[in-house]
N, C-alpha and C positions, 0 to 999 in steps of 0.2 A: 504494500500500500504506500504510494506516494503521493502529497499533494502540490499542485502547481498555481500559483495564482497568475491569473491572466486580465489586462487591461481590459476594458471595454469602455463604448462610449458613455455610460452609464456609473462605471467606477470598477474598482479589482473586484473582480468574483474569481473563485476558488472552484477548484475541481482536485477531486480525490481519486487517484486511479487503483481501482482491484484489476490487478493483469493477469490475464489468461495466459498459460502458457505458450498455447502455438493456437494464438487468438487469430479467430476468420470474422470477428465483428467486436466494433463497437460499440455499446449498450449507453448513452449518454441520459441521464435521469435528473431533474429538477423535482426540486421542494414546491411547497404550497406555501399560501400566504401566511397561514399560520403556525409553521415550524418548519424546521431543516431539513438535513440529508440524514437527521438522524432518527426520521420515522421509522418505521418495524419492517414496513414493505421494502422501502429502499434499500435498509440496512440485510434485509431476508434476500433478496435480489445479488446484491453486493458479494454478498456469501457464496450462494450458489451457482452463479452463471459464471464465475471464471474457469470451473469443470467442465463446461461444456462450449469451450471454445471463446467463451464472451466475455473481454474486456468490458467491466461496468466501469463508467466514468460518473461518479456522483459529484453532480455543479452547484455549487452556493451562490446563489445572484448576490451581487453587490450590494442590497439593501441588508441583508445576512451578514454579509464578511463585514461591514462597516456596522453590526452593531445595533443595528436599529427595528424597531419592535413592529412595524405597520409598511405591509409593500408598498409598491409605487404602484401610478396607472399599469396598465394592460402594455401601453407603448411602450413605457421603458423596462417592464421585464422582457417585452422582446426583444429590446437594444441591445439587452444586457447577454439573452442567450446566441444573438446574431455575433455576439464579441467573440464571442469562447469558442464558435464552431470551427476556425481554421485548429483553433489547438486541439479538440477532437477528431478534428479528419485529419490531421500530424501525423498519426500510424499508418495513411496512406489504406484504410480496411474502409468496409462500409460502415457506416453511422447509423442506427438507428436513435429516431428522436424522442422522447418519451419524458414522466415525470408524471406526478402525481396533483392532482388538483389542478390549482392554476399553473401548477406548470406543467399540468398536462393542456393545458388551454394554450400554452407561448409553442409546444411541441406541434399541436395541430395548425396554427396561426400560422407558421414561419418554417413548416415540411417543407414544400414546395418549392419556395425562394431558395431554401439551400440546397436541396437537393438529398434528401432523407432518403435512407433506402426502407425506413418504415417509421410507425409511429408505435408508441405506445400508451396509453394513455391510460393510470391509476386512477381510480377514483373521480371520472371526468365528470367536474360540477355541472351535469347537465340544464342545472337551473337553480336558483337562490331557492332555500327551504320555503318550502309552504307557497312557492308563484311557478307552477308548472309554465306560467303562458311568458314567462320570460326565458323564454328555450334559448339556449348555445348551440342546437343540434348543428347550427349549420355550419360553426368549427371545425365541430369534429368530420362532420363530412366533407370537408371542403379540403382535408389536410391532402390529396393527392397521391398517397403511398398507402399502402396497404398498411392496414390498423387495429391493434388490437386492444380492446376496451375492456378491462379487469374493475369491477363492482363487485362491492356490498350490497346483499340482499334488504337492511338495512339504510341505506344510505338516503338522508333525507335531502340533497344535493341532487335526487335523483336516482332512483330505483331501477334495476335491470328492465323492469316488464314496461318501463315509460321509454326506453329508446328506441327512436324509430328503425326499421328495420332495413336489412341489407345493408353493404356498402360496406361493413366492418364485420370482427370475429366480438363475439362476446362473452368473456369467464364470469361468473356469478359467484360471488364469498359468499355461503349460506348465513344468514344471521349480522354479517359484517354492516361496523355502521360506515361513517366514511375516512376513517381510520385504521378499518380493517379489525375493531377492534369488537369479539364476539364475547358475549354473554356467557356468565359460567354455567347458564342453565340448556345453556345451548345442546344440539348433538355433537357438535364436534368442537376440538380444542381448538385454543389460539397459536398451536404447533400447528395444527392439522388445516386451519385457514393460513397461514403461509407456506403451506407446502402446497396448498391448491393455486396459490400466486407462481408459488416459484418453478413448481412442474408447468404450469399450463404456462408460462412464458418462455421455459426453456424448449416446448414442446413446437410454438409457434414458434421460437425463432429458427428451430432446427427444419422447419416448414418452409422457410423464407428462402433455402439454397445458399 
């Protein structure tokens, strides 16, 4: 594990690299607005896909590394991941784009411009709790590479059975809220909900070629 802090127009954000040994991808993942690279998913991610070929690159936007409690608009977390992209395609491998929450939202926004060999998108806030009619779907559909959407059965940001269909792959966490984080009354553990993350992404990425 090494980390690299890199300029952007937006300010230094930070990137943590889990290296694969004889890596055929890179796995690039941003935080949400409400905590780091050190959520359970990212860090479950982090762990497991450097086994199967995938350099994870976990990125801390510049509002993170500088310290500060409250993100910025929408424009400049994308400023911030459009910074960092030449130092994850540095390895010269494919980049998939990915992150969780809102930064699965900058992954979807700014695929295309850079040239994503896919998306990933955690926990994608499909909509503010409790206002279905303020849909994001068109983000996520609009991201241009093939995409695969990991929810909470739980997740009040937007529940599996409300995303529209086609267009993307979608893994369901039974019980998960939007932290992935399940009930101890639940059927299954909170081992057993990130091993349905961390197989079913290594399962799509091994799908990707």
């Amino acid at each position: 594990m090494t980390a690299q802090t890199v300029g952007t127009g937006a300010g230094d954000a930070r990137i943590t690299w889990h290296r694969a040994r004889k890596a055929r991808l890179v796995l690039a993942l941003s935080h949400g607005a409400g905590g780091g690279v050190e959520a359970r998913d990212l860090q479950a991610l982090a762990g497991a896909l450097p086994a199967h070929g995938v350099t994870v690159a976990l990125v801390e936007q510049p509002w993170r590394v500088a310290g500060k409690k409250v993100a910025p608009a929408p424009r400049t977390l994308d400023t911030g991941w459009r910074g960092v992209w030449p130092a994850l395609a540095a390895p010269g491998l494919p980049v998939i784009a990915g992150g969780r929450s809102a930064g699965a939202r900058v992954a979807c926004r700014t695929a295309a411009e850079l040239g994503a060999h896919a998306v990933l998108a955690l926990s994608f806030p499909l909509h503010p709790p409790g206002r279905p009619e303020k849909s994001r779907a068109g983000e996520l559909l609009g991201a241009g590479a093939p995409t695969l959407v990991v929810q909470g059965g739980k997740d009040p940001f937007g529940r599996p059975e409300e995303f529209p269909r086609g267009g993307f792959r979608l893994i369901e966490v039974p019980h998960g809220d939007h932290g992935f984080a399940v009930p101890r009354r639940a059927d299954l553990t909170q081992e057993q909900a990130l091993e349905i993350i961390t197989g079913g992404v290594a399962e799509w990425v091994a799908s990707l070629g």
